[in-house]
Chimera marker file (.cmm) of the C-alpha trace (Angstrom):
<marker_set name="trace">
<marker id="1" x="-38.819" y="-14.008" z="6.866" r="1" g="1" b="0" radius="0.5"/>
<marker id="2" x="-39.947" y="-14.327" z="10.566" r="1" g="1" b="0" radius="0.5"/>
<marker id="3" x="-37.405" y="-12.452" z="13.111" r="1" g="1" b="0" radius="0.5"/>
<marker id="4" x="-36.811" y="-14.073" z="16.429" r="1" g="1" b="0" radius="0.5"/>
<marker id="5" x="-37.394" y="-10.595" z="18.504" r="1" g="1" b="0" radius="0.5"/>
<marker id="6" x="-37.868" y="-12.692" z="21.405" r="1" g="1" b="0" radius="0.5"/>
<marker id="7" x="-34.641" y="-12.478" z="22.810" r="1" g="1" b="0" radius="0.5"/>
<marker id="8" x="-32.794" y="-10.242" z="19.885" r="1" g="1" b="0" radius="0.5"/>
<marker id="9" x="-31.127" y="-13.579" z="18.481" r="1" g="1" b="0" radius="0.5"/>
<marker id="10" x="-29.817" y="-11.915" z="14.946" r="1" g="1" b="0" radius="0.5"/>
<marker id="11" x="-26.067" y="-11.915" z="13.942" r="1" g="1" b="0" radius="0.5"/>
<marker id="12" x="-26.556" y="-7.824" z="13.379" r="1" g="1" b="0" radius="0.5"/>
<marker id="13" x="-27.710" y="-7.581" z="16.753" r="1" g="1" b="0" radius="0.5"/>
<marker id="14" x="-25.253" y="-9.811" z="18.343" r="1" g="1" b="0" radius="0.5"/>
<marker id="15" x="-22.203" y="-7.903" z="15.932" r="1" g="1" b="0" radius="0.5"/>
<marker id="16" x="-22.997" y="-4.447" z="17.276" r="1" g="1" b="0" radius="0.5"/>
<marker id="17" x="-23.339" y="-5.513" z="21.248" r="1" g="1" b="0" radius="0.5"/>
<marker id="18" x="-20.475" y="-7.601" z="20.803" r="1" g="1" b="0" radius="0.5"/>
<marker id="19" x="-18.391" y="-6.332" z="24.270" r="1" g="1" b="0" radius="0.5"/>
<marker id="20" x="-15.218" y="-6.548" z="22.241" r="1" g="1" b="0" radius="0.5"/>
<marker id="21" x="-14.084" y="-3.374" z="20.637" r="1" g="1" b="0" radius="0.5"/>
<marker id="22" x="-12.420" y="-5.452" z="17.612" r="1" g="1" b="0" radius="0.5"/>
<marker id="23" x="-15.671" y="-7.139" z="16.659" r="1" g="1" b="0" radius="0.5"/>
<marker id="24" x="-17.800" y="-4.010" z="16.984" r="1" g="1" b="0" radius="0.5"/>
<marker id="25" x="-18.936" y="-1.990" z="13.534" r="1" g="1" b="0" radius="0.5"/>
<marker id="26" x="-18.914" y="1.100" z="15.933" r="1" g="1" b="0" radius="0.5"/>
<marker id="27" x="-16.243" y="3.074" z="17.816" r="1" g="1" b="0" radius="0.5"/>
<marker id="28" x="-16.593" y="6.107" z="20.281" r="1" g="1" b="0" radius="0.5"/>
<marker id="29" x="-15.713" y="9.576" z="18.461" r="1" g="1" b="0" radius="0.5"/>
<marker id="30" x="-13.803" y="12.185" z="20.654" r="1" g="1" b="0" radius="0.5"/>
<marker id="31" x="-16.507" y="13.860" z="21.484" r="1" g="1" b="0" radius="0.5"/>
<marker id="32" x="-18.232" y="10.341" z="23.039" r="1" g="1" b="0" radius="0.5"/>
<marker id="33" x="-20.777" y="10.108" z="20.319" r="1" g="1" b="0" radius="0.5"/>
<marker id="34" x="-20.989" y="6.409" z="18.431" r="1" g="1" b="0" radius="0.5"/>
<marker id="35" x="-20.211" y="6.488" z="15.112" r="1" g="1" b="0" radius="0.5"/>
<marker id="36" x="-19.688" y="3.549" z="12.438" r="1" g="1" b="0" radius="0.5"/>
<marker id="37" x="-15.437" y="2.147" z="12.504" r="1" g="1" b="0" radius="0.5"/>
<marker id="38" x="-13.834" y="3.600" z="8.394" r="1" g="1" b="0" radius="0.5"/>
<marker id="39" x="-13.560" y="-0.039" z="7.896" r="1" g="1" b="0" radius="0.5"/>
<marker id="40" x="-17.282" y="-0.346" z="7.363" r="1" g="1" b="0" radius="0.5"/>
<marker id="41" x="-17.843" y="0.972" z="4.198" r="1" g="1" b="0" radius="0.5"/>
<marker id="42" x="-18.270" y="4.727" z="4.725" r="1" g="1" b="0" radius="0.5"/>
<marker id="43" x="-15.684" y="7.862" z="3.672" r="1" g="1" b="0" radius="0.5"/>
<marker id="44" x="-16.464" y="10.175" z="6.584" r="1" g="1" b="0" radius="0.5"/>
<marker id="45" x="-17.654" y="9.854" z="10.235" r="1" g="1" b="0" radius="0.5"/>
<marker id="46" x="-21.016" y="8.718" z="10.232" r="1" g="1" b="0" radius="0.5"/>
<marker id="47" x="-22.824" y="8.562" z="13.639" r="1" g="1" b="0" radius="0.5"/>
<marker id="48" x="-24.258" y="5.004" z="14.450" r="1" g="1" b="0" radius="0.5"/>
<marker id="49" x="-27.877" y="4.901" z="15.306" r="1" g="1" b="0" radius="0.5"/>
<link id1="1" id2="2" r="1" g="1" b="0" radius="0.2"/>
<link id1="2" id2="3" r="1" g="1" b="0" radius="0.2"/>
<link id1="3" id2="4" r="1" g="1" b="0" radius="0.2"/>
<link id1="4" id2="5" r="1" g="1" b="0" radius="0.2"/>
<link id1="5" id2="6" r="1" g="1" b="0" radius="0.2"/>
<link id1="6" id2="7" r="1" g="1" b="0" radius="0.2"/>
<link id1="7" id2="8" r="1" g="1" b="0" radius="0.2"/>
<link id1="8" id2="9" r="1" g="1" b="0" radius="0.2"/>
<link id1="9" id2="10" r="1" g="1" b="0" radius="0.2"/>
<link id1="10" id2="11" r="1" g="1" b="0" radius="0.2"/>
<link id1="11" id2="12" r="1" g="1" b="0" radius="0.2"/>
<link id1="12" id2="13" r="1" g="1" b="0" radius="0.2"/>
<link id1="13" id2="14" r="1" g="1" b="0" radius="0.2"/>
<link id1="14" id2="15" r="1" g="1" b="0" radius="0.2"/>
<link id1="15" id2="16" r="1" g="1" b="0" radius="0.2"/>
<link id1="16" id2="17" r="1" g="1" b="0" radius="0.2"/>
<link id1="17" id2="18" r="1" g="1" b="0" radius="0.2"/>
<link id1="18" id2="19" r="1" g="1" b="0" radius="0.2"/>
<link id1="19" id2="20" r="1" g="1" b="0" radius="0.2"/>
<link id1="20" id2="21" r="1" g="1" b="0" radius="0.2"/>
<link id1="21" id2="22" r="1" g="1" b="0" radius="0.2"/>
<link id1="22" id2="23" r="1" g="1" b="0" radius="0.2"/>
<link id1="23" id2="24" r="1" g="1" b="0" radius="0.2"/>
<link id1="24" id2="25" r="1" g="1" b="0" radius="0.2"/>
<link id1="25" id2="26" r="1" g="1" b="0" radius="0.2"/>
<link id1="26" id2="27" r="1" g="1" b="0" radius="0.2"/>
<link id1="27" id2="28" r="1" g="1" b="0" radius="0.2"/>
<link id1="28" id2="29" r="1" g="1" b="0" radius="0.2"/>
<link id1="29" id2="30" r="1" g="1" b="0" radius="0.2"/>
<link id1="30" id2="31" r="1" g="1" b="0" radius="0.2"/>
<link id1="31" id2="32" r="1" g="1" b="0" radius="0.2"/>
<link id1="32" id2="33" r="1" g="1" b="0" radius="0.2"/>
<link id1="33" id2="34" r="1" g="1" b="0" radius="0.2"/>
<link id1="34" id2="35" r="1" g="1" b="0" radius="0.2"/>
<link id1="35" id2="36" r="1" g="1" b="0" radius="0.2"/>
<link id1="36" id2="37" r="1" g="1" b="0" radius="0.2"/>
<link id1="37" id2="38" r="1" g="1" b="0" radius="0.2"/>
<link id1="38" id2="39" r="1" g="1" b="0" radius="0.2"/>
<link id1="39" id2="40" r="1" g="1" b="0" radius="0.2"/>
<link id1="40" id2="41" r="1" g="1" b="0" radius="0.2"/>
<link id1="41" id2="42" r="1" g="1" b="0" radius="0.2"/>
<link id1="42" id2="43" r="1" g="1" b="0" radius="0.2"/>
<link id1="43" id2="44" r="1" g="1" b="0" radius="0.2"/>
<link id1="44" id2="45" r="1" g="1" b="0" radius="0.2"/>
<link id1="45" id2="46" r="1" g="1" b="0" radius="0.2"/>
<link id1="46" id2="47" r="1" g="1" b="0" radius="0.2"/>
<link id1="47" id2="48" r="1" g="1" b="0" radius="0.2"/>
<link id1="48" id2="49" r="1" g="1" b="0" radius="0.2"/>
</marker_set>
């Protein structure tokens, strides 16, 4: 399956930009770092790469 990296046109891509903190599967920790929101499937903080 071909990828359109052109201009990063991929519904992962446009989910973890997305400007709205509702829609995003990441959220800022305390200490600033990005990690992945409890709602995504993981039972401890888990940084987001």
């Amino acid at each position: 399956m071909k990828q359109n990296n052109e201009n990063m046109d991929t519904s992962g891509n446009l989910k973890s930009l997305d400007p709205d903190p509702d829609n995003r599967i990441w959220e800022y920790d305390g200490d600033g770092k990005r990690i992945y929101k409890e709602n995504q499937g993981f039972i401890s903080k888990r940084l987001y790469a």
